[in-house]
C-alpha positions as a printed Julia matrix, in Angstrom:
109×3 Matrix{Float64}:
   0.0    0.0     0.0
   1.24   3.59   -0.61
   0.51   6.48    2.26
   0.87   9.95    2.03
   1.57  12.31    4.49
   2.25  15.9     4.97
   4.71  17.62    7.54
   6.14  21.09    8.33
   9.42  22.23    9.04
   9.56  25.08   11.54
  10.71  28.16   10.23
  14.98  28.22    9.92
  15.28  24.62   10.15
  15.43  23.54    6.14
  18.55  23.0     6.25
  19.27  21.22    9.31
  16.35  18.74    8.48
  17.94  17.99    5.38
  21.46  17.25    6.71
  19.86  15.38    9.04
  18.33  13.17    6.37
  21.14  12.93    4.33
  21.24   9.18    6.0
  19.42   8.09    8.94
  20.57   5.6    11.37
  20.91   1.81   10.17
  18.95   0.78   12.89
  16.12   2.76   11.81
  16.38   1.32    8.51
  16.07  -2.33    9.94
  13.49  -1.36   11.85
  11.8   -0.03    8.71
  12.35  -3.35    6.98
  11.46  -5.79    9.86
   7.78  -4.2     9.92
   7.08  -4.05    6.27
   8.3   -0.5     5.46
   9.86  -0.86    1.76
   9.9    2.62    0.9
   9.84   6.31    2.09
  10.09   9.11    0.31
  10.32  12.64    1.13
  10.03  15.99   -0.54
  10.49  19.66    0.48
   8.65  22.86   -1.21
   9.68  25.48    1.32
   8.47  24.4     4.65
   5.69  21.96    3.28
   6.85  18.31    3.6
   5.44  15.6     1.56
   5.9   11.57    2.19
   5.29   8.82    0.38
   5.33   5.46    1.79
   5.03   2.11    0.14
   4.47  -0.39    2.96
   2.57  -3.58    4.09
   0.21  -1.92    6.5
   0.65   1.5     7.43
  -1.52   1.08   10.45
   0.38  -1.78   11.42
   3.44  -0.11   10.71
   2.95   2.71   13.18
   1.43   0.77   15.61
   4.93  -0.97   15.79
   6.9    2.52   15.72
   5.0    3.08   18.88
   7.22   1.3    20.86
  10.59   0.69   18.84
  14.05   2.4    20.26
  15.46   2.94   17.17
  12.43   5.72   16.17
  11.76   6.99   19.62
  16.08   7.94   19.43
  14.61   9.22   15.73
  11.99  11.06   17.04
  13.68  13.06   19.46
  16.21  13.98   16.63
  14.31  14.82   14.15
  11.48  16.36   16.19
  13.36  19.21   16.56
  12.99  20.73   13.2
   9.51  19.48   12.36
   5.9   21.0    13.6
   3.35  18.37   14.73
   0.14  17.85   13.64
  -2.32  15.71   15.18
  -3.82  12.87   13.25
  -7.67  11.61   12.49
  -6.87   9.39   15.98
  -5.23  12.07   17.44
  -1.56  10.82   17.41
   0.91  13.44   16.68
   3.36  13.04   14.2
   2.9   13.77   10.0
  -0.74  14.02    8.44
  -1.71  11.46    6.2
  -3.42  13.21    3.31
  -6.75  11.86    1.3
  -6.03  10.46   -2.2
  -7.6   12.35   -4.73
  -7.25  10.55   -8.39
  -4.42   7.79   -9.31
  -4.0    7.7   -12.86
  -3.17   4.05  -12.51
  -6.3    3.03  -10.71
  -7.88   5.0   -13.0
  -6.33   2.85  -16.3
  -6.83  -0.71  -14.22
 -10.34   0.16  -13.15
């Protein structure tokens, strides 16, 4: 499944989030792998930031982020340069966004 989600960097922190992503930690990676994470992407238009994930379960996914070192020590990192939002169950972290139109739904359908 592919996810979406949307983030903000705070104001005078572009840079420093980017350095910071220029490789996270390994053991964020294999966490990413063990619980079905195959790809993340990110991009950057000023502060707006916008994710794609291709994953097993996205649900499942976080639910498993919850409690893992590896993103907690991630987290805490990262967090620093990043406003939360608050999600449809009220977790903070990035806003998944609502598909619109998928051009290749659109030709398999």
């Amino acid at each position: 499944m592919r996810v979406v989600l949307h983030s903000e960097i705070r104001p005078g922190a572009e840079a420093d989030y980017v350095r910071r992503h220029a490789r996270i930690p390994d053991d964020l990676v294999a966490t990413f792998t063990r619980i079905g994470i195959r790809d993340w992407t990110i991009w950057r238009s000023g502060e707006r930031l916008f994710h794609l994930v291709d994953c097993d379960d996205w649900d499942a996914a976080r639910a498993a982020l919850a409690d893992d070192p590896a993103d907690h020590a991630w987290q805490a990192d990262i967090g620093r340069f990043v406003e939360l939002f608050r999600d449809s169950d009220g977790a903070e972290g990035t806003a998944p966004l609502a598909e619109v139109w998928d051009l290749r739904a659109q030709r398999e359908g």
